[in-house]
C-alpha positions in Angstrom: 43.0 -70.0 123.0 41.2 -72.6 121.0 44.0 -75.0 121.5 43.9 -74.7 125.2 40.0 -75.2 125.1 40.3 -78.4 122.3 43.1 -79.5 125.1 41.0 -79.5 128.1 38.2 -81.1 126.2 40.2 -83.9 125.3 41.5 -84.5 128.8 38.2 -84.0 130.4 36.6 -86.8 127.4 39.3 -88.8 128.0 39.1 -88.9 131.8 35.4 -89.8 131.4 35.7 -92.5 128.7 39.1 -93.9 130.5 40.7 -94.1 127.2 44.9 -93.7 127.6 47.1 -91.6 125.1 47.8 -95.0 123.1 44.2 -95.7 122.6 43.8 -92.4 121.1 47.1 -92.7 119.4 46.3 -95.9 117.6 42.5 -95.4 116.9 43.2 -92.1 115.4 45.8 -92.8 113.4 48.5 -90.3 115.0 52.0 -91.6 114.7 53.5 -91.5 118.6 51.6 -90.3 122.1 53.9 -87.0 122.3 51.3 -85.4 119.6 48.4 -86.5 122.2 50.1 -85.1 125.1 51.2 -81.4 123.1 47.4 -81.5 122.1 45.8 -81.6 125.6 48.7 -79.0 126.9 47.3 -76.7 124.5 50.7 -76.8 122.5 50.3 -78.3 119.3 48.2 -76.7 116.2 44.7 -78.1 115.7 43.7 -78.6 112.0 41.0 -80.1 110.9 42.9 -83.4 110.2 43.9 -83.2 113.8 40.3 -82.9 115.0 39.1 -85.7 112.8 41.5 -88.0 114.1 41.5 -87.1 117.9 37.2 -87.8 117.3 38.3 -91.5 115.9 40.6 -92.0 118.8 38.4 -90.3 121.7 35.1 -91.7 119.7 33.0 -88.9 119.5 32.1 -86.2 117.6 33.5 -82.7 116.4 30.9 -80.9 118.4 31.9 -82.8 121.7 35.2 -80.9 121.3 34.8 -77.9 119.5 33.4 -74.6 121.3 30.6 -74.4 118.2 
């Protein structure tokens, strides 16, 4: 599913980058570290908020985490 995929992008980012689940909590504007962790299980809805911030947090940009 797309949430998997948007998941396993953001893992595989943040791996490269070393950024931790706070960083991207607190440089994207998300409100606790459970929403990071949902997101890169695959569990949690992606909106287009939720895209914009993770970008913020992860610094990069929509493309580098969207299949197109």
């Amino acid at each position: 599913t797309l949430s998997e995929y948007i998941g396993w992008k953001v893992k595989m980012m943040q791996s490269e980058k070393s950024i931790s689940n706070y960083d991207i909590m607190t440089k994207g504007g998300f409100k606790g570290t459970t929403v990071i962790s949902r997101i890169k299980k695959g569990k949690h809805s992606i909106q287009v908020d939720t895209i914009y911030r993770l970008c913020k947090g992860l610094a990069c940009k929509s493309t580098d985490i969207l299949p197109f």
